[in-house]
Each structure stands twice: as C-alpha cells, then as structure tokens.
C-alpha positions in Angstrom: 0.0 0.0 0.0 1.4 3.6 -0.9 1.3 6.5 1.0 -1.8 7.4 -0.4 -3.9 4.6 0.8 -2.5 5.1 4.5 -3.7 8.8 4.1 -7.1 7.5 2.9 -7.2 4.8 5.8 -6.8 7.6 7.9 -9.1 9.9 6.9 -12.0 7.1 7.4 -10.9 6.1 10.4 -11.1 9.9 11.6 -15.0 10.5 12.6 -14.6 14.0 13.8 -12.9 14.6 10.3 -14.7 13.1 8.7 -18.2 14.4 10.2 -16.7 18.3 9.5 -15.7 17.0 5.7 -19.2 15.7 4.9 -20.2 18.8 6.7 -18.4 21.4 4.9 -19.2 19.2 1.6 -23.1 19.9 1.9 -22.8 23.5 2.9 -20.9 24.1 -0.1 -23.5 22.0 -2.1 -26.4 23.8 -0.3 -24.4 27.4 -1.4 -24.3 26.5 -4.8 -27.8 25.2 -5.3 -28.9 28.8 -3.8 -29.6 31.9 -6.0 -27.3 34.8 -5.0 -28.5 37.1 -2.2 -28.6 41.1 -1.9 -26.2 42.1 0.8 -28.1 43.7 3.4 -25.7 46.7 4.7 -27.7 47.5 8.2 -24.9 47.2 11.0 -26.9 45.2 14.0 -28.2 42.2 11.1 -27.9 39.0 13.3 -26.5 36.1 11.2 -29.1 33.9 9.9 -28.9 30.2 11.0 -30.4 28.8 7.7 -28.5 31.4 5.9 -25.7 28.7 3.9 -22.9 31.4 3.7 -23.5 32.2 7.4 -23.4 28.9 8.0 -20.3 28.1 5.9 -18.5 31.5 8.4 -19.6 30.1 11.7 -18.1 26.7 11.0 -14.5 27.5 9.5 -14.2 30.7 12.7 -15.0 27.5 14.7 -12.6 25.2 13.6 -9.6 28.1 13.3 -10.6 29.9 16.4 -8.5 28.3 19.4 -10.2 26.7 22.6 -9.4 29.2 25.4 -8.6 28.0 28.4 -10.7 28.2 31.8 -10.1 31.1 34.0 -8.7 29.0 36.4 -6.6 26.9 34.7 -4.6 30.2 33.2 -1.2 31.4 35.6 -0.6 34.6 36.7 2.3 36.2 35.4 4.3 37.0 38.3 5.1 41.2 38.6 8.6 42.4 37.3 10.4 43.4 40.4 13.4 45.9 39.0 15.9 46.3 41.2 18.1 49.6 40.1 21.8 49.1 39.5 24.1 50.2 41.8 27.6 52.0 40.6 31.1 52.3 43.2 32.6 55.3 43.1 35.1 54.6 40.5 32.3 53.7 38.1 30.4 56.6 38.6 33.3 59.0 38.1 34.3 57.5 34.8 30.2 58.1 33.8 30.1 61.2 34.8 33.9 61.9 33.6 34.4 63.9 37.2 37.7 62.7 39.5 36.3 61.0 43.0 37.7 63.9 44.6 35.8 66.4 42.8 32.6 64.3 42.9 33.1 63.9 47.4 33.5 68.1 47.0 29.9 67.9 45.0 28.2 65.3 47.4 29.9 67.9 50.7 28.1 70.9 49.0 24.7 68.7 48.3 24.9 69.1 44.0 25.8 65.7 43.2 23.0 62.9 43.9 23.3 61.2 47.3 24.5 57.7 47.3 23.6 54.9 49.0 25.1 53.7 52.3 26.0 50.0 51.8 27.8 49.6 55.0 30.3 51.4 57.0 33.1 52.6 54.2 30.6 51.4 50.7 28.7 53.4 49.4 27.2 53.2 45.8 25.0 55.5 43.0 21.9 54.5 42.1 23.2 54.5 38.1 19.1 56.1 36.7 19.6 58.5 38.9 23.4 59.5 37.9 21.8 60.0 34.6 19.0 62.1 35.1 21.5 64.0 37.0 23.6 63.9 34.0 20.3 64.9 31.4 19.6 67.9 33.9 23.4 68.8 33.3 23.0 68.7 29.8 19.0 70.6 29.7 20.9 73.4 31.9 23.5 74.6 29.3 21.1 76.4 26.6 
C-alpha cells in the first residue's frame, strides 16, 4: 500500500474529520444550489442560521478559532520586580567623567545625587539616577 492509501485509511478512520468534511461538503452544495442574495448593509443584522454562507462562516471561525482555556486553569504572570543598579565610586566617576575627589567636593556641597550607604566605608549611586543628573546637566547649558 502507498502512501496514499494510508492517508485515505486515515481519513476514514477519523470521525470527527470526517463528520466536518461531509459537513463542509453539503454546505458548499447547499451554497451553490442557492440563487445569490442582496447584501443587506444595516450594521446590528444578526446572522441567519439557515442562511448557507453564514453557515459556511460560523463553522470555518469555529474550527480556526483556538479553545481558550478556563479562568482558572490560566497562571498569573508574576510582577517584574526591577531592582536599580548600583555604581562604586570609581564607576560613577568614569560616567560622569568627574575625579572621586571632585565628585566627594559635590556630594559635601549637596549638587551631586546622594549615594547609597551599603555599609560602613561602601557606598554606591543609584546608576538612573546619575543619569537624570547627567540629562539635567546637559537641559541646563542652553
């Protein structure tokens, strides 16, 4: 037996398949048989169940349309937690091109953002913040 009789033993031994084949066969029959219809152009027109071509829409948006599942059976997706980056001292003097000693002079005088106290002798930037101090910088200059 060739491929094509295995494809055809298939096909009968499908009954869903074959129930939606014999289906779609006899709309198609039952559309061609009809005379042609005026299109009705009035928005709120509920589709007619005896109406072939409605008929023929309802079943192939029911076979293509995917099952959704329940409620229940769908996951949350858990919330994005962003933690902000952190930057030494060395990192953010080479971002903002400014020694460490001329950034401590900035943080002493209160023009420089405040950093964060990590323990006793660390401290770090919070990096979203060295850049907005950095766009203010840059929006000051005009």
């Amino acid at each position: 037996m060739g491929q094509s009789g295995r494809e055809n033993l298939a096909l009968s031994e499908n009954a869903g398949l074959r129930r939606a084949l014999d289906k779609l066969e006899k709309l198609t029959f039952d559309f061609v048989k009809r005379p042609a219809e005026p299109v009705n152009s009035e928005p709120d027109l509920q589709p007619d169940p005896d109406n072939a071509v409605h008929q023929m829409q309802a079943a192939t948006r029911d076979a293509f349309t995917p099952a959704e599942a329940p409620r229940a059976e769908r996951k949350a997706k858990p919330a994005k937690i962003v933690t902000p980056t952190l930057l030494s001292m060395k990192q953010a003097s080479a971002i903002t091109t400014l020694s460490v000693s001329s950034i401590k002079r900035m943080m002493a005088a209160g023009t420089f953002p405040r950093p964060v106290r990590l323990g006793e002798s660390r401290i770090a930037f919070v990096e979203e913040e060295l850049h907005a101090w950095l766009r203010e910088r840059i929006a000051a200059r005009d």
